[in-house]
C-alpha positions, 0 to 999 in steps of 0.5 A: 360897511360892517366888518365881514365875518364871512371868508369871502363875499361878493360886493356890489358897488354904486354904479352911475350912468348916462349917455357919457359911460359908467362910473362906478364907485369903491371907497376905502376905509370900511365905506365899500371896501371893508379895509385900509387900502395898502396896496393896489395891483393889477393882472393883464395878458393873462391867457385863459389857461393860466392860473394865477393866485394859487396860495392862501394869506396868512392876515392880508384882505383882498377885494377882486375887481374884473375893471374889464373883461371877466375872469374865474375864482376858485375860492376855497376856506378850507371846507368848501369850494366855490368858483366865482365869476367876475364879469362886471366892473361894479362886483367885488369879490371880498377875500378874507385872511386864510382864504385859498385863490386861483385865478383862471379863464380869463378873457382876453380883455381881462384887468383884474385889480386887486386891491389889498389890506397890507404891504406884501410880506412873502412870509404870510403866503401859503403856497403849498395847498396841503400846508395851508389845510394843515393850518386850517385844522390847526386855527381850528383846535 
């Protein structure tokens, strides 16, 4: 896999079948997942009316699996906004540096796992909405 050049994309993965279930594969190290994996974590229990992420990442890359269930992402790069749904185990959703998340309306079956290019450092998180368009208009100067 190329590197992408997009703030974020929806990947699609090997999906393999038969009358034992499904398998679907994402490998690392730019085959699937266009990153290093560095840490791997995973939302459950959430109700649909909780919103979760609500904060932009300053370098860490992310890729967004619903391994069940499905779930809603708001995506927003500073210019434009678009709502993903993740309903399918073999979609990902790529979520590159500087990219604003909210995770919502999650069914009741949800496990969204979040598989990350680095360690988590608090100091690269946004979590304010208007610091993070601030520096948006600042990269872009």
């Amino acid at each position: 896999m190329q590197e992408i050049k997009e703030p974020y994309k929806l990947l699609e993965f090997k999906e393999y079948g038969d009358e034992r279930g499904n398998l679907v594969v994402a490998e690392g190290s730019g085959f699937d997942i266009p990153f290093d994996i560095r840490r791997v974590f995973y939302m459950s229990g959430s109700d649909p009316d909780i919103r979760r992420g609500m904060h932009a990442n300053r370098y860490t890359k992310f890729v967004l699996i619903n391994v069940s269930g499905s779930s809603k992402v708001l995506v927003d790069d500073g210019h434009k906004k678009e709502i993903v749904v993740l309903d399918k185990p073999r979609m990902g959703l790529y979520l590159g540096p500087m990219v604003w998340k909210e995770m919502y309306d999650f069914s009741p079956d949800s496990v969204l796992l979040v598989l990350a290019s680095e360690h988590y450092i608090d100091s690269e998180y946004l979590r304010d909405y208007d610091e993070f368009i601030e520096e948006v208009k600042k990269g872009e100067n």
